[in-house]
C-alpha positions in Angstrom: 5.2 -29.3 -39.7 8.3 -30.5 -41.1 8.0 -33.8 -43.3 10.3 -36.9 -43.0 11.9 -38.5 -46.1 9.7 -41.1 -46.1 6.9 -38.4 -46.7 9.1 -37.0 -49.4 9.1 -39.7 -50.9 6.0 -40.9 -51.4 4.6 -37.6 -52.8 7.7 -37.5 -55.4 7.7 -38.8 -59.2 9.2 -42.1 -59.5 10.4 -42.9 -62.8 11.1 -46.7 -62.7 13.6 -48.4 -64.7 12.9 -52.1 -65.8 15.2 -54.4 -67.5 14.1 -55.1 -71.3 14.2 -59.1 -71.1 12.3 -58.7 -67.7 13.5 -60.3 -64.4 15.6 -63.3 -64.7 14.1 -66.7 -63.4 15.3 -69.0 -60.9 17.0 -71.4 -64.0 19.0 -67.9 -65.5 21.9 -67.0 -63.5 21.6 -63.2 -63.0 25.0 -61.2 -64.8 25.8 -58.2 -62.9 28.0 -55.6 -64.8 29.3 -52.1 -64.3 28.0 -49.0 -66.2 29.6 -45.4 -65.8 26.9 -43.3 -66.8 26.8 -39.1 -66.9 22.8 -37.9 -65.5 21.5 -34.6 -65.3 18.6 -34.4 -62.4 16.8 -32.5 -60.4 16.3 -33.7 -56.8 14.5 -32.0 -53.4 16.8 -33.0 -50.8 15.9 -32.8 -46.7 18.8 -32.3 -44.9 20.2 -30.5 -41.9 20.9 -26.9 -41.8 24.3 -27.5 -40.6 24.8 -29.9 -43.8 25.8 -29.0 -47.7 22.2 -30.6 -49.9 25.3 -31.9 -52.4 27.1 -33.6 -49.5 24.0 -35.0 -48.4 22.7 -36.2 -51.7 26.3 -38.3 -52.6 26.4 -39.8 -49.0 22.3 -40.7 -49.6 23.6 -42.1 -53.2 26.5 -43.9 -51.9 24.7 -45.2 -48.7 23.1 -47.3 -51.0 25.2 -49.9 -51.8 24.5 -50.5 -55.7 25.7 -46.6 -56.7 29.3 -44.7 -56.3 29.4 -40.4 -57.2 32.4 -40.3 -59.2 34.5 -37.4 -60.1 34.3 -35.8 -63.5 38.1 -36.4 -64.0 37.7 -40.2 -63.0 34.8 -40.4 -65.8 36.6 -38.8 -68.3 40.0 -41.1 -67.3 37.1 -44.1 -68.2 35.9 -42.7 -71.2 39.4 -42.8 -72.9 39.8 -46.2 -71.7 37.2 -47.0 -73.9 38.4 -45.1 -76.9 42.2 -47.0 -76.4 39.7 -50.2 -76.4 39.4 -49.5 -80.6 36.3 -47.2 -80.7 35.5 -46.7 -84.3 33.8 -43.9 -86.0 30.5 -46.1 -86.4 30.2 -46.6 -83.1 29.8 -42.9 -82.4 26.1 -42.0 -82.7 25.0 -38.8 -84.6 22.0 -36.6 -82.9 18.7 -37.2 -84.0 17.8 -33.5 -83.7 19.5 -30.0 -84.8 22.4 -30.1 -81.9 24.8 -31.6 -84.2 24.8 -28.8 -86.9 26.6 -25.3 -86.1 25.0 -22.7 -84.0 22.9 -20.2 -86.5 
């Protein structure tokens, strides 16, 4: 029996993401912003044989309104936007664990 995505769903891991200061109340204006972020995940997509699982899972992601796939290129054009912006040296964060050091 093949399942729906609603089925999928519900059986999946959902990791939810809450804001820190909690959800604004009816006398705080809500502030909406933009954030490029770069994600690794691993995701069970149902789609049609007929269909690439990568092309489904960027129409699924843009479908939703709140979400845009970009290319690596177009990231990387943003990240040196940022730099030209006066990124200093202290802003750059060092790794907490052994990645930073030189392969042994």
């Amino acid at each position: 029996m093949r399942t729906s995505d609603h089925d999928m769903r519900l059986s999946g891991d959902v990791i939810p993401f809450q804001p820190k200061d909690g959800q604004p109340t009816k006398k705080q204006a809500k502030k909406v912003v933009t954030t490029t972020i770069a994600a690794l995940v691993a995701v069970t997509i149902l789609h049609e044989e007929t269909e690439s699982p990568e092309d489904k899972l960027i129409d699924l992601i843009e479908a939703s309104g709140d979400a845009e796939v970009m290319d690596s290129s177009d990231a990387l054009d943003l990240l040196g936007e940022v730099e030209a912006d006066g990124m200093s040296a202290a802003d750059i964060k060092t790794p907490s664990n052994d990645n930073g050091g030189p392969a042994r």
